[in-house]
C-alpha positions in Angstrom: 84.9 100.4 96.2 86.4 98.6 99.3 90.3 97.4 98.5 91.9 95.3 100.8 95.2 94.2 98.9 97.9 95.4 97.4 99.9 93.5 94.8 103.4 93.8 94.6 105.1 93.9 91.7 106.8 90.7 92.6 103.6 89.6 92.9 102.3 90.8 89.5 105.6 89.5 87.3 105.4 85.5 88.6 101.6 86.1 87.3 102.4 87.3 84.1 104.8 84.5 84.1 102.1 82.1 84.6 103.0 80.7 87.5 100.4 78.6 88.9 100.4 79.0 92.5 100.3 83.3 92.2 97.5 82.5 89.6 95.2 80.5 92.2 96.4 83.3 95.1 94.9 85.5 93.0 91.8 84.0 92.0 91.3 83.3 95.7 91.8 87.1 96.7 89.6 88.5 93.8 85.9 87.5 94.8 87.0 90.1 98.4 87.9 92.9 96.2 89.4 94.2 93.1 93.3 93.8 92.8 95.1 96.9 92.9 98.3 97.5 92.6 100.3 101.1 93.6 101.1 102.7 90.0 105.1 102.5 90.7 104.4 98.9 90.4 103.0 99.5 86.9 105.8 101.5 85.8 108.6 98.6 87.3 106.8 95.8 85.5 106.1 98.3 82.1 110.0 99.1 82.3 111.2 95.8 82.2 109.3 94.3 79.8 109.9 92.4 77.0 108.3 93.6 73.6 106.4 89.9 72.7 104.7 90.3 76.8 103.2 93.8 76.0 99.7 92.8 75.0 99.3 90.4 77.8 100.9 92.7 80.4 98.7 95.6 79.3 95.7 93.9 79.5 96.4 92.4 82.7 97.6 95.8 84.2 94.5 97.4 82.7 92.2 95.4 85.0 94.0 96.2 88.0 92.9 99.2 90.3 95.9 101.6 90.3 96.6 104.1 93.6 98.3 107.1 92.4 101.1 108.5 94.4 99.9 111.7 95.5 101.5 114.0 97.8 100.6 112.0 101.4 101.8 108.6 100.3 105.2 110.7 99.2 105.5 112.1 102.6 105.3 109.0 104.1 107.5 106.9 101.8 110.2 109.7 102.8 109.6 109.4 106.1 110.0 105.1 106.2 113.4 106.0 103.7 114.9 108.3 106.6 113.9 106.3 109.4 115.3 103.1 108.3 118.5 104.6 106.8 118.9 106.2 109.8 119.0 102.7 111.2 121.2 101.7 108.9 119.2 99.4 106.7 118.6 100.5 103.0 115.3 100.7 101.6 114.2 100.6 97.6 112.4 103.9 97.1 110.0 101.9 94.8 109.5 99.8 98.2 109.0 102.5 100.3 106.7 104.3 97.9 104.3 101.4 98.2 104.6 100.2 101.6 103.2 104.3 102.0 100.5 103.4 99.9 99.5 100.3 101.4 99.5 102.8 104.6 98.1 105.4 103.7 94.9 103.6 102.2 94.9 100.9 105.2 95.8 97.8 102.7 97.8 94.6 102.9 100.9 94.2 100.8 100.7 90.7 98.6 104.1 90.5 97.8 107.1 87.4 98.3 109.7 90.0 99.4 107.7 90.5 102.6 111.5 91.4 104.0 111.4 94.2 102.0 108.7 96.2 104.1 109.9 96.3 107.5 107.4 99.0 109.2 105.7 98.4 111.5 102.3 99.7 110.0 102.8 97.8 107.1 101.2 94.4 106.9 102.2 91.5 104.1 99.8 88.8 103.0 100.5 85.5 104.6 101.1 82.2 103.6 102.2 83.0 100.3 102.4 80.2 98.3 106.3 78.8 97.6 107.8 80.0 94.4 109.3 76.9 92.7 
């Protein structure tokens, strides 16, 4: 299997929200490879969820791809969270954890908080379409 994104959890919620432009973004990335998604991003969109979404949100997290986090991508993620504190700028662990994955496995992040993942080896989808 050849992945080539990785969707946020941003990404994932404004879907499950039914917001039109994510739905046709995704559509349009689908045909080039499955979605996949880092399984933190599963556990922040199960967490929050609301008990009347659970059916949809399972079934649409059930079709997704999910990367464990195994030992390399935790290395890494620990490694982005030291460097950029020691820079001063706070990262999310959640953030780092899958800007790692998106590393490790060579994918680009499909996200709308692009800010969020400032490495350098980390790329972000672009355009994304505007959230209105």
């Amino acid at each position: 299997m050849s992945l080539r994104f990785l969707l946020d959890t941003d990404v994932i919620i404004w879907h499950l929200r039914g917001h039109k432009k994510t739905e046709e973004l995704l559509v349009e990335l689908e045909p080039e490879q499955p979605l996949s998604c880092s399984a933190l991003s599963v556990f922040e969109v199960w967490a929050g969820i609301r008990p009347e979404d659970k059916e949809t949100t399972h079934n649409f997290i059930s079709a997704l791809f999910k990367i464990p986090v195994d030992g390399e991508i935790a290395m890494k993620a620990a490694d982005y969270w030291r460097e950029f504190r020691n820079k001063g700028v706070t990262l999310g662990q959640a953030d780092a954890m899958i800007a790692a994955t998106a590393s490790v496995n060579n994918l680009i992040i499909v996200t709308y908080n692009s800010s969020h993942y400032p490495m350098k080896d980390v790329e972000t989808y672009y355009p994304m379409p505007h959230i209105e």
